[in-house]
Structures are given as C-alpha cells and as structure tokens.
matplotlib code that plots the C-alpha trace (Angstrom):
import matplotlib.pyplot as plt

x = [102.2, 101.0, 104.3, 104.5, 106.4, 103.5, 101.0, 99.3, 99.4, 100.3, 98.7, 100.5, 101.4, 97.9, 100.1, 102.0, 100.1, 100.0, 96.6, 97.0, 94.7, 95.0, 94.2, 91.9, 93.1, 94.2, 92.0, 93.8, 91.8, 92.3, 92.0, 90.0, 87.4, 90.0, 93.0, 94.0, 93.8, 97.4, 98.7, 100.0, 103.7, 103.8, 103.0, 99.9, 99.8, 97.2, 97.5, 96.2, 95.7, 95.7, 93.0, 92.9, 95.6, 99.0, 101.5, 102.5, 103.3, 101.1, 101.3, 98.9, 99.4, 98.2, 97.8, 96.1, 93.4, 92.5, 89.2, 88.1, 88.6, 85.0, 82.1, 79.8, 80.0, 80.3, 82.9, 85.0, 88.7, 87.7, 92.1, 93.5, 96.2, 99.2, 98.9, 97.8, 99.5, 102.5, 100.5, 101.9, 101.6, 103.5, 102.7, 102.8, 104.0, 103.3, 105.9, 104.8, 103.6, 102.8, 99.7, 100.0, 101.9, 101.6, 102.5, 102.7, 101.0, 103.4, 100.8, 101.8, 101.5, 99.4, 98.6, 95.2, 92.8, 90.2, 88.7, 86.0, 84.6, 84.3, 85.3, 88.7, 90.8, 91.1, 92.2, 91.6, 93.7, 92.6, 93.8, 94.0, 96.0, 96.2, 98.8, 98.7, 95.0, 91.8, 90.8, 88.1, 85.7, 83.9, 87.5, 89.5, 89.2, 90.2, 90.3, 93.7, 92.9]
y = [85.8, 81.8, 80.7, 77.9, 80.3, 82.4, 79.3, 78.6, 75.0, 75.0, 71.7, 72.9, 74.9, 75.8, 76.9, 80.0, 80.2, 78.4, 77.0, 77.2, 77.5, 78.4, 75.6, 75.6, 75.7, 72.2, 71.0, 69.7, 67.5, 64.8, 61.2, 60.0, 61.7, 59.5, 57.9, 55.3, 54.1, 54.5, 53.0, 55.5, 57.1, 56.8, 59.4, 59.9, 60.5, 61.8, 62.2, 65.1, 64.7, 67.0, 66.3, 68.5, 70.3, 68.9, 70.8, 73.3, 73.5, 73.8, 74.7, 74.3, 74.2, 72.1, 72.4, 70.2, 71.6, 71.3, 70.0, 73.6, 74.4, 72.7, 74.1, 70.9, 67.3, 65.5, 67.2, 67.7, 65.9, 64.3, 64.5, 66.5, 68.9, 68.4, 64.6, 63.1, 64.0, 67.2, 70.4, 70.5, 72.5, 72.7, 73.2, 70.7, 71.2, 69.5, 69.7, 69.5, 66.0, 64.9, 64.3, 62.8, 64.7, 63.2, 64.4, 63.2, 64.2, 62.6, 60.8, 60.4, 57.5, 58.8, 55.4, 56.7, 53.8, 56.3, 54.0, 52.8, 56.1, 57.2, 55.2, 56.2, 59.2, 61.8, 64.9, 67.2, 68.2, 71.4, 72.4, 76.1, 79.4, 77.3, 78.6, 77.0, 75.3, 75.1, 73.5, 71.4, 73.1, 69.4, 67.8, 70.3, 68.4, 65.2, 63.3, 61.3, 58.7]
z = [62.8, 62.3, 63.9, 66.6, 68.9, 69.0, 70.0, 67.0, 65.6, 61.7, 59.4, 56.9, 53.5, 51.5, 48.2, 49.5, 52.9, 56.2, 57.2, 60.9, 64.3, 67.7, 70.2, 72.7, 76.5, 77.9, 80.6, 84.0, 86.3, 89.0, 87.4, 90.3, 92.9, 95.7, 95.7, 98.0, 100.8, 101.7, 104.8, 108.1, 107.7, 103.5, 100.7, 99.4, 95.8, 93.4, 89.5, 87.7, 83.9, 81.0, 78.2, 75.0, 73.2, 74.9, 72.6, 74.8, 78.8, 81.4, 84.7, 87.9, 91.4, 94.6, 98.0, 101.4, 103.0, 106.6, 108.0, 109.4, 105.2, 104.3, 105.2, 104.9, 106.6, 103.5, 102.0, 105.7, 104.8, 108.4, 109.0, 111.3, 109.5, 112.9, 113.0, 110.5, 107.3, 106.7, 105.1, 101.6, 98.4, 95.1, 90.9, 88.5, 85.1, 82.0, 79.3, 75.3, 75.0, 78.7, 79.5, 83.4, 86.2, 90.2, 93.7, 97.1, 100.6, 103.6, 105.4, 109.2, 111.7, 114.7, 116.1, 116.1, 114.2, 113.0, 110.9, 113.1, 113.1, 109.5, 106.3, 106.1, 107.1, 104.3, 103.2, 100.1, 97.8, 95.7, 92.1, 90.7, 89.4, 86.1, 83.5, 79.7, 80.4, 82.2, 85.6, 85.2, 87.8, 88.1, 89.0, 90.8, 94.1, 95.1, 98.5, 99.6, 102.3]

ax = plt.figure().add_subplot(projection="3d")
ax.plot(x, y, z, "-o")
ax.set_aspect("equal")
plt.show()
C-alpha cells in the first residue's frame, strides 16, 4: 500500500497510479567533534543533527560517560563523573520537518582549575538505540568541555 501512513513518500499520480518510494533511513550525528568551552556551574549543550530524509520522526538517545568508560588516553573525557558535571541521559526526537534537536549536561563548579593540566576539562557524550534513522558511526561521539 504506497500510502504516507505506511512510510512511503508519494511524487505523485502517473495516470491511474502513484509513483512513490520508500526513503532511506535519516542519519543523526553530532554537528561538532566538541562543543564549548562552557564555563563551571552552567549547562553544557551539544546539537545533534539529522541529514537525509526528514519527513518522518526520529528518535535517539544520549547519555555522559565517565572517565573509567574509555579505554585509551586520548579519548579519556579527563572529568570526573561526582564533581565535575551531573551524570545525565535522555532521547531526542525529531518531529517531520526538524532537522536540529539539543541537550544539556549540568556542568558543576568544583573550584578545581584543571586547566593547567590538560586543555580543558571534558566529558563525552555518546549517541545510540536510534529509532526512524541511522547513527552516523563516524559522529556518534562528542566531547562537552
């Protein structure tokens, strides 16, 4: 059935018929390898972005990751999950049409200037269980600092 309900995407009537296709999946990924730097005790956002087909919702969720969740030094969030930012997760949805979505990490105020030691404090933020679209494997991680 070449209905919209049922996903496909109809250019129009070919004499009696519909000529219509089936999209391909969406593809969600973070507009930047980093965002910030945001100062101590505010939110850290991010912005994800959906490319492709945007005539349907999609859904993806989020979540922080600690620095004992990296394996390797240069990809280590160097932030400690207690003090410096509030452990946070949630999904983002795209309605039919939108193409941006952002959320926010609460970053906190330690007092700590960590700065001196690496190039800023960060923390990774990880896409995934996409519903609707793809995740971009090349762009499902992103660094708040």
């Amino acid at each position: 059935n070449c209905t919209i309900e049922s996903g496909f995407v109809c250019n129009g009537n070919i004499g009696v018929a519909s000529s219509c296709f089936e999209p391909e999946l969406p593809l969600l990924s973070f507009a930047a390898a980093a965002f910030g730097p945001f100062a101590e005790g505010t939110l850290g956002t991010a912005k994800v972005v959906r490319s492709g087909f945007n005539g349907s919702t999609s859904t993806v969720e989020w979540r922080t990751y600690g620095s004992t969740a990296m394996n390797s030094p240069e990809a280590n969030d160097f932030c400690a999950t207690a003090a410096d930012y509030t452990t946070a997760s949630g999904t983002l949805t795209f309605p039919p049409g939108v193409d941006e979505a952002e959320f926010g990490v609460q970053l906190l105020a330690d007092g700590v200037w960590e700065q001196e030691f690496f190039t800023y404090e960060r923390l990774v933020v990880r896409l995934s269980n996409p519903e609707g679209a793809s995740v971009d494997a090349v762009q499902e991680q992103a660094y708040i600092q």
